[in-house]
PANUKOL-451900 format. One record per residue (C-alpha): residue number from 0; x, y, z. Coordinates in Angstrom, 3 decimals, always signed. Each point is the difference from the previous one (the first is absolute). Example, Ala and Ser with C-alpha at 12.3 -4.5 7.8 and 13.67 -1.06 7.14 Angstrom:
BEGIN
<bado i="0" u="+12.300" v="-4.500" w="+7.800"/>
<bado i="1" u="+1.370" v="+3.440" w="-0.660"/>
# end
This chain:
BEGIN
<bado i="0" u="+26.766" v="+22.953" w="-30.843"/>
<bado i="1" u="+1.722" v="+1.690" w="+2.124"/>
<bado i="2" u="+3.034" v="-2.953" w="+2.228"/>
<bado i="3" u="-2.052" v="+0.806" w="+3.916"/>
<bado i="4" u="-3.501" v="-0.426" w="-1.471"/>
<bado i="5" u="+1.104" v="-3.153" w="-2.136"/>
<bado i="6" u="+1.410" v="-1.288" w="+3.151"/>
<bado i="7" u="-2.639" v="+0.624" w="+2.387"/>
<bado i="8" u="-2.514" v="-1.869" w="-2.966"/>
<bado i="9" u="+2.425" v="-2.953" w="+0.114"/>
<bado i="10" u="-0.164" v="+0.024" w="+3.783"/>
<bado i="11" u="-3.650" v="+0.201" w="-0.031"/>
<bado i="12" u="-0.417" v="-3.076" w="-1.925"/>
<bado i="13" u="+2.640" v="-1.482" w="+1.958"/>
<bado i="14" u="-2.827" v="+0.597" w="+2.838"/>
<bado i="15" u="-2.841" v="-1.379" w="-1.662"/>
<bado i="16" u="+1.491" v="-2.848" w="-1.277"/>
<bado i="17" u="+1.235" v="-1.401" w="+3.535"/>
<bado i="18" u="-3.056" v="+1.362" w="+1.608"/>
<bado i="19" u="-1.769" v="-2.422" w="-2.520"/>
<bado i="20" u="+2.153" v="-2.842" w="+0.643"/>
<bado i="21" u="-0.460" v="+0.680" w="+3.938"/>
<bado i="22" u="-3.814" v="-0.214" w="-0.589"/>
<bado i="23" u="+0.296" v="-2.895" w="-1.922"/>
<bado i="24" u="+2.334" v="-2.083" w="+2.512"/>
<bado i="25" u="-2.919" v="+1.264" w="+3.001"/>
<bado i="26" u="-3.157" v="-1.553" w="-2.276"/>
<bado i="27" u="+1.984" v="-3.415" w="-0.176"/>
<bado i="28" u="+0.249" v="+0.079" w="+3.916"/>
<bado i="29" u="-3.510" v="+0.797" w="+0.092"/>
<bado i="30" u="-0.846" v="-3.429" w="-2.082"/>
<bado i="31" u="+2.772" v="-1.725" w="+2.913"/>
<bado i="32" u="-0.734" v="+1.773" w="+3.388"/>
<bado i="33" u="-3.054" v="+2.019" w="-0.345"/>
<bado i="34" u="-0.006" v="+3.624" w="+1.059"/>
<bado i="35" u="+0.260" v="-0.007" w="+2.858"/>
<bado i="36" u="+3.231" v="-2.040" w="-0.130"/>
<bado i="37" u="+1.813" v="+2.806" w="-2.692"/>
<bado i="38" u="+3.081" v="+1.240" w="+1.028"/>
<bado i="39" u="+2.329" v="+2.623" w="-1.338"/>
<bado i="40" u="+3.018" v="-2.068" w="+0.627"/>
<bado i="41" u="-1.066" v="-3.254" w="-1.219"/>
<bado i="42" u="-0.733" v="+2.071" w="-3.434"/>
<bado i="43" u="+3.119" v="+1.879" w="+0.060"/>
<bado i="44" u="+1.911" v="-3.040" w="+0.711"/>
<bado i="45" u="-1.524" v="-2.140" w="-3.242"/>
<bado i="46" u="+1.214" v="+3.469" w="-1.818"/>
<bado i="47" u="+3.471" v="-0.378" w="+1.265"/>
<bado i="48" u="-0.620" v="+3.261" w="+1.736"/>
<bado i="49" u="+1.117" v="+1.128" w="+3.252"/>
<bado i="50" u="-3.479" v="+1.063" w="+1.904"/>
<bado i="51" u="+1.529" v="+3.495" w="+0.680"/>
<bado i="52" u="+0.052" v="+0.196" w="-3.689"/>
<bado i="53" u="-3.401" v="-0.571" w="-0.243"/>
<bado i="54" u="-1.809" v="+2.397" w="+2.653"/>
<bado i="55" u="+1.123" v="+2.833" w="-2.285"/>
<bado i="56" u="-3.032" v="-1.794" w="-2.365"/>
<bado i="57" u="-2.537" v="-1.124" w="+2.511"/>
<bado i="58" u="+0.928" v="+1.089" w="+3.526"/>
<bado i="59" u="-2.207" v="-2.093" w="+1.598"/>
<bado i="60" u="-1.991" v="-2.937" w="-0.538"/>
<bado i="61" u="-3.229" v="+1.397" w="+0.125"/>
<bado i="62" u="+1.280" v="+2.460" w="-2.872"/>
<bado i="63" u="+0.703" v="-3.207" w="-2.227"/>
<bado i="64" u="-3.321" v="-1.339" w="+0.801"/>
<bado i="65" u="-1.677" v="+3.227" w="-0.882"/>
<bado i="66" u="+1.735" v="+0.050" w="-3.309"/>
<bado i="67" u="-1.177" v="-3.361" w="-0.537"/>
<bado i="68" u="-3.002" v="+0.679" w="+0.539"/>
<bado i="69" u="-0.077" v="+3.198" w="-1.726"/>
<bado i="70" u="+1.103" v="-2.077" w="-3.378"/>
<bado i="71" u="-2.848" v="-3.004" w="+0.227"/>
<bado i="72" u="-2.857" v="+2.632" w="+0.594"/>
<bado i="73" u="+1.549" v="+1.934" w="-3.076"/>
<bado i="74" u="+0.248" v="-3.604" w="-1.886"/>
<bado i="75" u="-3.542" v="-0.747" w="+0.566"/>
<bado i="76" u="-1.387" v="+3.481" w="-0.348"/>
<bado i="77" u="+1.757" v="-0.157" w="-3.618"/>
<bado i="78" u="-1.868" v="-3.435" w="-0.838"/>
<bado i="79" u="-3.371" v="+1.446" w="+1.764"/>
<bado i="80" u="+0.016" v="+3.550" w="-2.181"/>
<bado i="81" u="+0.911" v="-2.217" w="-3.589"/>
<bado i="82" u="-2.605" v="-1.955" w="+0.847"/>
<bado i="83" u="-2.912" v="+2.657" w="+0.373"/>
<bado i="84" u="+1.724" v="+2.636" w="-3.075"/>
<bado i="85" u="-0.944" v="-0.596" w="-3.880"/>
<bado i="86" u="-3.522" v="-0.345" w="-1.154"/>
<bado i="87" u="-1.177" v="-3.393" w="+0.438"/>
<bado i="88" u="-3.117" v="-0.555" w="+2.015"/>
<bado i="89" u="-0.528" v="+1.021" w="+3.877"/>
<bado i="90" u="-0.398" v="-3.727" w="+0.933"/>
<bado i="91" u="+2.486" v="-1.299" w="-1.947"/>
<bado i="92" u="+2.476" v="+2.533" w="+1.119"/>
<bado i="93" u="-0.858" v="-1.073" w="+3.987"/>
<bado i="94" u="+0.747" v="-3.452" w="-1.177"/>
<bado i="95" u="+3.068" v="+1.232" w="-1.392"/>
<bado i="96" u="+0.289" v="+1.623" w="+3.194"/>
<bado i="97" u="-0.354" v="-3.489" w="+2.173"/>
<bado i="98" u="+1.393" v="-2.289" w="-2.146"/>
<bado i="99" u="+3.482" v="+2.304" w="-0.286"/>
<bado i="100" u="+0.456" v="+0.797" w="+3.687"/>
<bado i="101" u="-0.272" v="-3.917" w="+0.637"/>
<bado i="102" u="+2.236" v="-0.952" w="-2.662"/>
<bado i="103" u="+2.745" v="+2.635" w="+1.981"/>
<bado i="104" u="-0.748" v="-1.365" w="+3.091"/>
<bado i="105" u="+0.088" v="-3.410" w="-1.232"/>
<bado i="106" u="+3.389" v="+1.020" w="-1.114"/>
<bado i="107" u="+1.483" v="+2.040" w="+2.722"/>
<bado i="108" u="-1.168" v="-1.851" w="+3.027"/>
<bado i="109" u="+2.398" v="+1.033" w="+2.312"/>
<bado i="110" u="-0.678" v="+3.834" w="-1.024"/>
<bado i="111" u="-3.940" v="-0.364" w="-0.049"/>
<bado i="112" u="+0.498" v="-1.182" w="+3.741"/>
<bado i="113" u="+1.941" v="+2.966" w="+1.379"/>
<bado i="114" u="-2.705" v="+1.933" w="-0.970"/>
<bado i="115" u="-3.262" v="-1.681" w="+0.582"/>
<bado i="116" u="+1.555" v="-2.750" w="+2.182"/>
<bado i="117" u="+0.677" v="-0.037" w="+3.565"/>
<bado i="118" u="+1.282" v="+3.235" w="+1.520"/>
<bado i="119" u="+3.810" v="+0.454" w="+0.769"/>
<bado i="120" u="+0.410" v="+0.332" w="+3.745"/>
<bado i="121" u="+1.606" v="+3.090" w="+1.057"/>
<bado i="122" u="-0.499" v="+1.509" w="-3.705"/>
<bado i="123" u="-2.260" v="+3.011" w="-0.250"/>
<bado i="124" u="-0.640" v="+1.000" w="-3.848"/>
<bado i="125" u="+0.860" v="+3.621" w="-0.559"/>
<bado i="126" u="-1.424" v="+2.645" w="-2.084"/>
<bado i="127" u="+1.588" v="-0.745" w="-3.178"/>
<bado i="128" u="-1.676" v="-3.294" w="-0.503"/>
<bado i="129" u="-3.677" v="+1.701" w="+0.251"/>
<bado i="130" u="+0.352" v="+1.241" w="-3.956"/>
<bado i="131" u="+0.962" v="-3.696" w="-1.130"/>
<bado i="132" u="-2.054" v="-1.302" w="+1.847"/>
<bado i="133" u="-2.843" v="+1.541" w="-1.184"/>
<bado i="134" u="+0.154" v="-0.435" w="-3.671"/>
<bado i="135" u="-1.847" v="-3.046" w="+0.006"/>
<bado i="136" u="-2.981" v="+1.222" w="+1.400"/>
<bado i="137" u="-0.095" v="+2.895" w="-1.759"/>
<bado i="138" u="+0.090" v="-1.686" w="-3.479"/>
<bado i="139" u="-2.878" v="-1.914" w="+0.886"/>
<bado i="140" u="-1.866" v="+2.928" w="+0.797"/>
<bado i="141" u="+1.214" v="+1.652" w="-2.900"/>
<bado i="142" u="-2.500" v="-2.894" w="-1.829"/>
<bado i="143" u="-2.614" v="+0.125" w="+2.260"/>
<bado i="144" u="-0.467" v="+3.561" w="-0.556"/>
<bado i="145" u="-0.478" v="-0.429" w="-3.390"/>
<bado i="146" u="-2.956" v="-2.366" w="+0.465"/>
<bado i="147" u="-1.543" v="+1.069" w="+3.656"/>
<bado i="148" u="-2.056" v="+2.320" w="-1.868"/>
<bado i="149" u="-1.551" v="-2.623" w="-2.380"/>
<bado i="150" u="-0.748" v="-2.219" w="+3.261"/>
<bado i="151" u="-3.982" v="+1.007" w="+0.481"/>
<bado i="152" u="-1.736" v="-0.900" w="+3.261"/>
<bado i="153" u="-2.187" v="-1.656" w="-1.603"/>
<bado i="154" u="+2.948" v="-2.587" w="-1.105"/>
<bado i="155" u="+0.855" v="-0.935" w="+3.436"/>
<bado i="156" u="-0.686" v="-3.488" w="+1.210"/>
<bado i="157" u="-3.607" v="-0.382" w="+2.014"/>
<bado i="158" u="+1.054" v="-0.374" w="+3.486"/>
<bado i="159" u="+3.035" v="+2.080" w="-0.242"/>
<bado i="160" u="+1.630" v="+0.924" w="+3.422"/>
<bado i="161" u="-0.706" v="+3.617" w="+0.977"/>
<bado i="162" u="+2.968" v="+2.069" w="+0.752"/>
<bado i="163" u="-0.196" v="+1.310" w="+3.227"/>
<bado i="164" u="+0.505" v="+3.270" w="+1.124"/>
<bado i="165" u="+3.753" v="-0.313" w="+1.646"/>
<bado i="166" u="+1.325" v="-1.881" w="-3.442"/>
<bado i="167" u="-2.124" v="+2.468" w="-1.993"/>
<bado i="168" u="+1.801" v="+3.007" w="+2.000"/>
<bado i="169" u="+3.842" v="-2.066" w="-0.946"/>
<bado i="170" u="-0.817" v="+0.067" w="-3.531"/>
<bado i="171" u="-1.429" v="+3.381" w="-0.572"/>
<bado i="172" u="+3.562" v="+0.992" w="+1.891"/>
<bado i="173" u="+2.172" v="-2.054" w="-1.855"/>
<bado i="174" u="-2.019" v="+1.323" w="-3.496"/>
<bado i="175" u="+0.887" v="+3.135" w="+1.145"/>
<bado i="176" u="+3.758" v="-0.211" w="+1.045"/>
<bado i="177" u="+0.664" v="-1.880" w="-3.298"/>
<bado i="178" u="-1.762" v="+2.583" w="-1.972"/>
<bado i="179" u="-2.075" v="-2.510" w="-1.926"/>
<bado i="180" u="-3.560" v="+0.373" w="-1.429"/>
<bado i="181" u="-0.170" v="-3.978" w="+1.124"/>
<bado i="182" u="-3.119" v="-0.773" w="+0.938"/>
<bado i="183" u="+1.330" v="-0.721" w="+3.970"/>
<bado i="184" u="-2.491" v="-4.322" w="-0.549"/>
<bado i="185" u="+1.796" v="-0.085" w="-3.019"/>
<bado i="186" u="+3.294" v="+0.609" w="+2.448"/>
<bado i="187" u="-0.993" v="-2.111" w="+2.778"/>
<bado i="188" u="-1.323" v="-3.216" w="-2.908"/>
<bado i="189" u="+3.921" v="+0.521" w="-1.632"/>
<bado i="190" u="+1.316" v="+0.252" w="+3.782"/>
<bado i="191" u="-1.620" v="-3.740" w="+0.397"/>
<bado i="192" u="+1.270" v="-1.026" w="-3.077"/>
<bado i="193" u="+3.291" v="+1.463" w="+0.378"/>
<bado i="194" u="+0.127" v="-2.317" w="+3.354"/>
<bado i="195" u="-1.537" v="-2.753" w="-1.254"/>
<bado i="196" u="+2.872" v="+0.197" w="-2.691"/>
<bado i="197" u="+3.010" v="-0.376" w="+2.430"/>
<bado i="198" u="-1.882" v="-1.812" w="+1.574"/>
<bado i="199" u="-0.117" v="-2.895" w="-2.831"/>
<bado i="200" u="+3.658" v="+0.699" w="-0.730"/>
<bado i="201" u="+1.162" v="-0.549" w="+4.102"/>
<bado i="202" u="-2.129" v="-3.111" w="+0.338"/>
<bado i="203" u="+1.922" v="-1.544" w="-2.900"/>
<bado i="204" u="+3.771" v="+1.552" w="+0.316"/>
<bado i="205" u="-0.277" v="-1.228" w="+3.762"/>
<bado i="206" u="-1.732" v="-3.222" w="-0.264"/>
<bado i="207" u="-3.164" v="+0.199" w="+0.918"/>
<bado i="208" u="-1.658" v="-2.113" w="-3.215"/>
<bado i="209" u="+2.237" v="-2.534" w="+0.285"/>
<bado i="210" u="-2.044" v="-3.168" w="+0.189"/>
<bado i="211" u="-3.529" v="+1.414" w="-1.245"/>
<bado i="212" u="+0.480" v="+2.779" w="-2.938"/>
<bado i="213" u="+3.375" v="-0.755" w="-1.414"/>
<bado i="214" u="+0.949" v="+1.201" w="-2.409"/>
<bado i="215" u="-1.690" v="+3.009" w="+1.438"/>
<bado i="216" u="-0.673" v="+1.483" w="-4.390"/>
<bado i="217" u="-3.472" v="-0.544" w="-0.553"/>
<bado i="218" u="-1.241" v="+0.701" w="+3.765"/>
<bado i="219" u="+2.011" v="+3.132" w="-0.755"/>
<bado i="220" u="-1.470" v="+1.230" w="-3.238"/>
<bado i="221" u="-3.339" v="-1.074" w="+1.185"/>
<bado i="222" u="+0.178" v="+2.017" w="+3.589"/>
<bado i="223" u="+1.342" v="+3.102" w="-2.818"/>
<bado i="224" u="-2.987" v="-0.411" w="-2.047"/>
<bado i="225" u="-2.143" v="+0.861" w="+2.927"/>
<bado i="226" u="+1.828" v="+2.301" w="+1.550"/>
<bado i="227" u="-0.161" v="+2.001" w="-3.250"/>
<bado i="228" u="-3.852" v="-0.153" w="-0.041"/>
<bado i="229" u="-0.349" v="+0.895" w="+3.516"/>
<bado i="230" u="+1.840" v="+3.060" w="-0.690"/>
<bado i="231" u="-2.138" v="+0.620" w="-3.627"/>
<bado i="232" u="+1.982" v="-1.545" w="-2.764"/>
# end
């Protein structure tokens, strides 16, 4: 290998590795201070950095938090697409799907709340964080496609709310922009269940069972249970 491309490799990982260790410092602060209380210096200071040193990584704040957030939507989105590949059933694969994004919320608290927690004042979420954040969604509708088709009318629940014509109107756009032969009440049942998810998860990261359902498992596999028969598994 030629000595300037050898070097440039060594200097890359150079990069990466303090760019990882920058990241990490800025997730312990989050556990400490919150978001909204990150700062560059405070991390570049636990790093024995000058904070000069480290705008050349993050120039701003807001870039940090982006990157964080960039990196827990990617975490989740990993656990979310594992749990709806291979070839076990539909259901059990959206139970996969619940039971695995609790478990990494459970066990990245701090991260689950900077991006379905409280918004950061003054932070505006750019572009780059649309892709992450969308691979969630889009593996559960990866599985409801499958089954939409096997969902008959005639399998619906008596009563069952009718759609009306605004929602209907959503769907059939959102169907189309995705490019999915999704039934658009399959769409809107996994768009309940998809709230009613992080829903569960929020109550229970931020306290809200404390004193009735705690520990929060069996409300939680129970409420997943239904949510996967509302949307036809």
């Amino acid at each position: 290998m030629p000595p300037g491309k050898a070097s440039a490799t060594a200097r890359e990982r150079a990069r990466a590795s303090l760019t990882a260790d920058l990241k990490e410092e800025a997730r312990r602060q989050l556990a400490t201070v919150g978001a909204d209380g990150l700062s560059l210096r405070a991390v570049a200071r636990e790093l024995g950095m000058v904070s000069s040193a480290l705008y050349r990584y993050f120039p701003s704040k807001e870039d940090l938090l982006t990157a964080l957030i960039i990196d827990a939507y990617n975490a989740v989105g990993d656990v979310a697409e594992r749990a709806v590949g291979g070839e076990a059933r539909p259901r059990d694969r959206w139970l996969a799907l619940c039971r695995q994004i609790r478990a990494w919320a459970l066990a990245n608290p701090h991260e689950y709340a900077l991006i379905h927690g409280s918004p950061v004042p003054g932070y505006r979420a750019p572009e780059a964080t649309i892709g992450p954040a969308a691979r969630v969604p889009l593996a559960l509708i990866t599985l409801l496609d499958r089954v939409g088709p096997r969902m008959a009318d005639t399998d619906r629940e008596a009563g069952d709310v009718p759609v009306p014509a605004g929602l209907a109107a959503q769907a059939d756009g959102l169907v189309a922009l995705l490019g999915s032969s999704i039934r658009p009440d399959v769409l809107l049942r996994g768009m309940l269940a998809w709230t009613q998810l992080y829903g569960m998860i929020s109550f229970e990261l931020f306290g809200q069972f404390v004193g009735s359902f705690e520990p929060a498992d069996e409300l939680f596999e129970y409420a997943a249970r239904q949510m996967g028969l509302l949307v036809g598994l």
